[in-house]
C-alpha positions in Angstrom: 0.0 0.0 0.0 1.4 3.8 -0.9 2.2 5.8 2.0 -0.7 8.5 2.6 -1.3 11.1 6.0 -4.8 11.2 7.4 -6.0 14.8 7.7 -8.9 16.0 9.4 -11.3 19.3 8.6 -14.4 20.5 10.3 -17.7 20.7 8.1 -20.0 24.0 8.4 -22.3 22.6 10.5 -19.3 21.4 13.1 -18.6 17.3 12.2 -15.6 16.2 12.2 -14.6 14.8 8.5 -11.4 12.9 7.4 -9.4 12.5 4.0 -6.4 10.7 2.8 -3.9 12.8 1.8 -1.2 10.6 -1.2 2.0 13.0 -1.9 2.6 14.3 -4.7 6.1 15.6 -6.9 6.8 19.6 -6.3 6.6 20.5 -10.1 3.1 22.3 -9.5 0.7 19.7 -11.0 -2.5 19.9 -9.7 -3.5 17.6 -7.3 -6.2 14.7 -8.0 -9.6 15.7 -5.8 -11.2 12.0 -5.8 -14.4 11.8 -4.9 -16.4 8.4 -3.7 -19.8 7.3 -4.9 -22.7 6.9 -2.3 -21.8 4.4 0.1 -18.5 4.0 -0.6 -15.0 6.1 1.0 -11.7 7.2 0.5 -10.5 3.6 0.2 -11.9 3.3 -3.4 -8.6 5.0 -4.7 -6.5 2.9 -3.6 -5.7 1.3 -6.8 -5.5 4.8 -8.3 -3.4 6.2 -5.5 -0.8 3.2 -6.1 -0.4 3.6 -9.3 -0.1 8.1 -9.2 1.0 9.2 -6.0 4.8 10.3 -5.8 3.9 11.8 -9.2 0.6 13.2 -8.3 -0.9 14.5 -5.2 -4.5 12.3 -3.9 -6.5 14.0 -1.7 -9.2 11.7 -0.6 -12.1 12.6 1.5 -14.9 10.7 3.6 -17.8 11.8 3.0 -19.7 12.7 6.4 -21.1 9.6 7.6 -18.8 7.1 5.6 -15.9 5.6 7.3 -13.5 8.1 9.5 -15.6 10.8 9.0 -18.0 11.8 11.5 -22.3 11.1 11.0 -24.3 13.5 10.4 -26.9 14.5 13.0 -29.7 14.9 10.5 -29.6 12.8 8.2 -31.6 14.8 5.2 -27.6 16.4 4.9 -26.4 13.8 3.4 -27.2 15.1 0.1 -25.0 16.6 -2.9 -25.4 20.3 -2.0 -24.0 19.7 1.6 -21.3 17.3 0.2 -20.0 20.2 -1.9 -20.3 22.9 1.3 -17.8 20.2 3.0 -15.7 19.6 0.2 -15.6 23.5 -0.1 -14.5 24.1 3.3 -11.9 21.4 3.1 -10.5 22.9 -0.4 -10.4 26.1 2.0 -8.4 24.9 4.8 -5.8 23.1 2.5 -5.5 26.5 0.2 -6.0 24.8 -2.9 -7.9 26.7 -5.2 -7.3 24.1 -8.7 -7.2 20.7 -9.0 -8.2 17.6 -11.4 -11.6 16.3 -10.0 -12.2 12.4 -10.0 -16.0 11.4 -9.5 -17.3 8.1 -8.7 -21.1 8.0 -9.5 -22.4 10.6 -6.3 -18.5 11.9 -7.1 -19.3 13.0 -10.2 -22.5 14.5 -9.6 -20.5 16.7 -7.2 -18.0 17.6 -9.5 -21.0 18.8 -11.6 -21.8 20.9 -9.0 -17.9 22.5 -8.9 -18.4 23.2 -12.5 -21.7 25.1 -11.7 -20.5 26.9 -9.6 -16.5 27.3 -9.5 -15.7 26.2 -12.4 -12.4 28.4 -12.6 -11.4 25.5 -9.7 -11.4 23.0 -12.0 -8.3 21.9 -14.3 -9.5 19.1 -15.7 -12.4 16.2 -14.6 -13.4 12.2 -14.3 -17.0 11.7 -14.4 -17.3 7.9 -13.8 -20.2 6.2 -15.4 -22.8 9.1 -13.9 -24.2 11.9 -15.8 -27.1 14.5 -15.8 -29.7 11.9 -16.4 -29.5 8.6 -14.7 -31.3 5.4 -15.6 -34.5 4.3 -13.6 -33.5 0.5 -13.5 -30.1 1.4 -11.5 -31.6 3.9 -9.8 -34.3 1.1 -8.4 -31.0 -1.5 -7.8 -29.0 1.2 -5.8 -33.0 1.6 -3.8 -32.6 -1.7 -2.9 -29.6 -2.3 -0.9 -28.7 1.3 0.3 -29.4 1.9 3.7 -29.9 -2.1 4.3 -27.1 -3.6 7.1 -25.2 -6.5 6.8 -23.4 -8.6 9.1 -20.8 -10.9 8.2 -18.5 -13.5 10.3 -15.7 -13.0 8.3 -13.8 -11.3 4.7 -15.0 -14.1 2.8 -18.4 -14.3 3.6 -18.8 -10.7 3.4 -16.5 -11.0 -0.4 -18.8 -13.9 -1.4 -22.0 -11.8 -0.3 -20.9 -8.7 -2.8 -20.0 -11.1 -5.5 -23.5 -12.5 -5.3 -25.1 -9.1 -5.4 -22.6 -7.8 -8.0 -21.7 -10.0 -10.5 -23.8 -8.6 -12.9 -21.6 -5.6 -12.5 -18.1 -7.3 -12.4 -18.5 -10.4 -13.9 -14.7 -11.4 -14.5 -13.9 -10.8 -10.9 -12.3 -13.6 -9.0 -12.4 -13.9 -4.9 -9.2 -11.6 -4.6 -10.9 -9.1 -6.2 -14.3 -9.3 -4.5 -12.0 -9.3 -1.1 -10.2 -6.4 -1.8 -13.9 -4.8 -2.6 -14.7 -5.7 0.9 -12.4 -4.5 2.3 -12.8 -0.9 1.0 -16.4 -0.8 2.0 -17.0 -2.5 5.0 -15.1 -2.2 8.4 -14.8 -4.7 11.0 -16.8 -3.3 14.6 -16.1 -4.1 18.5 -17.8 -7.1 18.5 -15.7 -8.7 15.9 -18.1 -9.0 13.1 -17.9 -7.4 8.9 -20.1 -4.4 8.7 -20.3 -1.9 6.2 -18.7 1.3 7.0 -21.2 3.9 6.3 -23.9 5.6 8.1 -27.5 3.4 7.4 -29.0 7.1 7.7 -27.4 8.0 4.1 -30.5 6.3 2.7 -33.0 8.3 4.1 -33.1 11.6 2.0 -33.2 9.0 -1.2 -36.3 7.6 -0.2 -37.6 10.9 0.9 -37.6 12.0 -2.7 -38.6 8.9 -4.2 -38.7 8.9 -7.8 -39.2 12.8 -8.4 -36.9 14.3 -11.0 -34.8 16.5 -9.5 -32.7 19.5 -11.0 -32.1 19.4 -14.5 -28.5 19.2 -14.7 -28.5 19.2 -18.6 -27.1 22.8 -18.9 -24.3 22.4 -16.6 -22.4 20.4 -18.8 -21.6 23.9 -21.0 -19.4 24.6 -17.8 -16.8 21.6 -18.5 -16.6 22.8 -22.5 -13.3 24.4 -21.7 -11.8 21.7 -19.2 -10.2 18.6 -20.5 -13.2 16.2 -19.0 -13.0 12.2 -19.2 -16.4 11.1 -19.1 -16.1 6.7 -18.4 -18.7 4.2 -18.9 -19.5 0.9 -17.9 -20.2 -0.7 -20.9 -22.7 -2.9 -18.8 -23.9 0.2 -16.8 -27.6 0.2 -16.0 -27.2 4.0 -14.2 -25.6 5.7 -17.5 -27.2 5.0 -20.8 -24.7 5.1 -23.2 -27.1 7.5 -25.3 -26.9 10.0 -22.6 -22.9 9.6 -22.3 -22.5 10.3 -26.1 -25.4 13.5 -25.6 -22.8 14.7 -22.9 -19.7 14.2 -24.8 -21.4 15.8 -27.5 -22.7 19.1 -25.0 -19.2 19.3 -23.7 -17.4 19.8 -27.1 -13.7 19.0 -28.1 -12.5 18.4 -24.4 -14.2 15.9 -24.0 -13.5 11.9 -24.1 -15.7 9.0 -23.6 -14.0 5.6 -22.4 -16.3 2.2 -22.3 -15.1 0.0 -20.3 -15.9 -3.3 -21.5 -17.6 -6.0 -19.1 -17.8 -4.2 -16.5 -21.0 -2.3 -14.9 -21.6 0.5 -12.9 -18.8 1.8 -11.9 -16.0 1.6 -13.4 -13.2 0.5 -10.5 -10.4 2.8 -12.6 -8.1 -0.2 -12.2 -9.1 -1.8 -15.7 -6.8 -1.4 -18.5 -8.9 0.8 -20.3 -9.4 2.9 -17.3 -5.8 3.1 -17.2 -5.3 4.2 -20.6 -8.3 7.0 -20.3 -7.0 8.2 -17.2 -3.3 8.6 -18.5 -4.4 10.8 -21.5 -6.6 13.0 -19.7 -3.8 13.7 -17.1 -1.5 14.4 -20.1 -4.3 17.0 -21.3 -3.9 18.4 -18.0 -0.7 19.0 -18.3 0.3 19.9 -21.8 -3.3 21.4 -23.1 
């Protein structure tokens, strides 16, 4: 595993919030904002941390209520527009006004939000496998086991349990891979048993709103027209459509590149060689334009 500092930053409303913080070189590249989808934490980057950090700087947050960061006391916060109000303070406190932006799914849909708003932060961005409309049918899927606690007796049982709820999503994936996947979302409590490692509570405000469309978020992808923006797709994704992926691609203009990862669903894990590949030429955009 690559060397990384936990740091700690106080949201608005006073909870205590921690992030992962991988070196980086001194040359002045931006560093790498990576953002984790719903119920998942700054462990998903791992893979990308390993392979970046030393050259690259990873800061990694947990969002309120997932693993070392603190729950919320009202659980209608956990929602995109107080993610960003963190993530804004936290940007804040570490004086960094520009960086790449890496979104996983909720990630990206707070990325979105950036470029609505701050778009001048933003030097380049990784929307994985979500968009401005999502698909009903993985909408429905994530309904059904966000929110819903497990107990396990050990990493294999807990591996073997995602592998039977995922393997529509990762079907090449043997039992290493589905136990390093446990291992990045679920935590193992005081009484010695697998858990997963974020706040049940995170569920609520999704089933407050049901099935209601919410903002359209359609003109917001004008804002990313002059960033280089990677926009990656699960080839079997049921949340992304690739219709809407090539609409955004198209919206965004010339800066834009779509990567399909083949076999795989939603999301992408950013370890696949395609991933790779995709990630690589958007952080060489950065870089040289």
């Amino acid at each position: 595993m690559v060397d990384y500092s936990d740091g700690y930053w106080w949201s608005p409303d006073g909870l205590r919030l921690h992030y992962r913080d991988y070196a980086g070189g001194h040359d002045g590249r931006p560093p790498l904002l990576c953002l984790p989808g719903l119920t998942r934490n700054a462990r998903d980057f791992e893979p990308l941390a390993a392979r970046l950090a030393g050259d690259w700087r990873l800061i990694c947050p947990d969002m309120r209520g997932r693993a070392g960061s603190a729950q919320a006391k009202d659980p209608m916060t956990y929602v995109p527009l107080t993610y960003l109000q963190d993530i804004s303070r936290l940007l804040a406190d570490l004086a960094i006004t520009r960086f790449v932006a890496v979104g996983t799914s909720l990630g990206g849909l707070i990325t979105m939000l950036v470029a609505a708003t701050h778009r001048e932060w933003l030097a380049g961005a990784l929307l994985n496998d979500v968009g401005p409309e999502l698909d009903e049918a993985g909408l429905a899927r994530i309904r059904t086991y966000v929110g819903v606690n497990q107990l396990h007796p050990s990493w294999v049982h807990a591996a073997r349990a995602l592998e039977e709820a995922n393997r529509d999503v990762y079907p090449a994936y043997g039992l290493d891979q589905w136990l390093a996947m446990a291992k990045r979302l679920y935590r193992l409590n005081s009484a010695g048993r697998i858990v997963l490692d974020y706040d049940m509570r995170i569920a609520e405000p999704i089933r407050a709103m049901g099935s209601e469309a919410g903002v359209d978020m359609w003109p917001v992808m004008a804002a990313f027209r002059d960033i280089p923006t990677l926009l990656l797709r699960g080839e079997r994704s049921d949340l992304l459509s690739a219709q809407t992926a090539q609409r955004m691609v198209a919206d965004i203009g010339a800066k834009a590149e779509l990567a399909t990862i083949p076999d795989v669903g939603h999301a992408p894990a950013l370890d696949e060689p395609e991933s790779i590949a995709a990630i690589d030429r958007l952080l060489a955009r950065v870089l040289h334009g």
